[in-house]
C-alpha positions in Angstrom: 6.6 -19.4 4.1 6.5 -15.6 5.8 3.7 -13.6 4.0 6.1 -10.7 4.1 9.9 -10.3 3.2 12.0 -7.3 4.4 14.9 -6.4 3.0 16.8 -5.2 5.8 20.3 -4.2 7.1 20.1 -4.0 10.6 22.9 -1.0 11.1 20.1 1.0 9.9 18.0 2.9 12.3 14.8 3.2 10.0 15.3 -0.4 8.7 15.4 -1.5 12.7 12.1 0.5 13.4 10.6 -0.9 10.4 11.2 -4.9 11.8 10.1 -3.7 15.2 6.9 -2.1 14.1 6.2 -5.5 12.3 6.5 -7.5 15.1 4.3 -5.1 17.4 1.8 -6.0 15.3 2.4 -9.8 15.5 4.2 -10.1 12.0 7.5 -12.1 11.9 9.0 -11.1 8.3 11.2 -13.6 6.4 14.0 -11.3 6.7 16.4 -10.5 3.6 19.9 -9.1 4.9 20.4 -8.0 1.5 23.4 -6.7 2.1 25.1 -10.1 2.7 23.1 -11.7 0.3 22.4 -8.6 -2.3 19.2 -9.1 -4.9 19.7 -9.8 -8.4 18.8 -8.0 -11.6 15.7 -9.8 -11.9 14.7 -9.7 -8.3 15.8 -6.0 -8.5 13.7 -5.7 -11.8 10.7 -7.4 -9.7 10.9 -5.3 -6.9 10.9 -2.3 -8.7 7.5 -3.1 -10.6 5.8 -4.1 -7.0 7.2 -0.8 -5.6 5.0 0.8 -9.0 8.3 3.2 -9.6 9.3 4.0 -13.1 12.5 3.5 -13.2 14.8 2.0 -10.9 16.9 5.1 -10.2 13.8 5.8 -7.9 15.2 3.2 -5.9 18.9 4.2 -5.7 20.5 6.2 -2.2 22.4 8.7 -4.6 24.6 9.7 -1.6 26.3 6.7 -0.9 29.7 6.4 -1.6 29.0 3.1 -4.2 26.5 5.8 -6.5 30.6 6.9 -8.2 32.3 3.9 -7.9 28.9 2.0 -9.6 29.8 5.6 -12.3 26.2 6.4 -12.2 24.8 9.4 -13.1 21.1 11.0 -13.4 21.5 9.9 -17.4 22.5 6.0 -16.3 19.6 3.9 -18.0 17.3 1.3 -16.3 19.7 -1.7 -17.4 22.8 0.4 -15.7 20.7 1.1 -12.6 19.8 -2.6 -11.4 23.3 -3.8 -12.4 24.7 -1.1 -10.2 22.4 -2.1 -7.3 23.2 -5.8 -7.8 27.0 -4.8 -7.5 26.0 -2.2 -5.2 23.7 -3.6 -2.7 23.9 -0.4 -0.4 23.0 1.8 -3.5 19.3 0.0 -2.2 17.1 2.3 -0.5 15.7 0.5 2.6 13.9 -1.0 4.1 11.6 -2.2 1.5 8.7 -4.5 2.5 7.3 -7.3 -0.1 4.0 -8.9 0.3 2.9 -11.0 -2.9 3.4 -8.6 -5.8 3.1 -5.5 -3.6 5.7 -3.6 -1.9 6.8 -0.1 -0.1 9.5 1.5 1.1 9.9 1.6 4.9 10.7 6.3 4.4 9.1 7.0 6.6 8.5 3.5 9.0 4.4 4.4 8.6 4.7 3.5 4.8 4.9 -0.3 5.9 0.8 0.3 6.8 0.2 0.5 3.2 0.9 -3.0 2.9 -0.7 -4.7 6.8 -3.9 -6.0 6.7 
């Protein structure tokens, strides 16, 4: 099993820099295209505790056309939040990196040192 996952869509400039500054270093991610196979609530719910946010609108592209459609707002509670991003898997800021019970988002790309060895 890869020590690292990335969640990744690879139409993404940042999340494309992200894989390719992994594998510079020698690191070959299990890679997540989550927008083909979007995250649960759950896995949502545990990604948001490795990120350390506080809620999971922290986690949410507020520009994207889905942010309506999902009718989200700045009141939408947590529970409203990861259902959204479940339905709405490019409401996901990316790339995100998970190693164990840690993880970061790849804004900017240099964030993903946090997490190398």
């Amino acid at each position: 099993m890869a020590r690292y996952r990335l969640y990744h869509n690879p139409r993404c400039s940042k999340s494309r820099a992200a894989l390719a500054l992994l594998e510079q270093r020698g690191i070959t991610p299990e890679v997540v295209l989550y927008l083909e196979t979007p995250p649960d609530v759950e896995t949502l719910r545990s990604l948001v505790t490795a990120l350390g946010l506080s809620h999971p609108a922290q986690l949410l592209r507020t520009k994207e056309d889905d942010y309506q459609a999902a009718g989200l707002s700045a009141d939408s509670d947590a529970e409203q939040v990861l259902a959204a991003m479940a339905a709405y898997p490019r409401l996901i800021e990316r790339p995100l990196l998970v190693q164990g019970a840690r993880a970061v988002i790849g804004r900017p790309t240099e964030n993903l040192l946090d997490l190398l060895e």
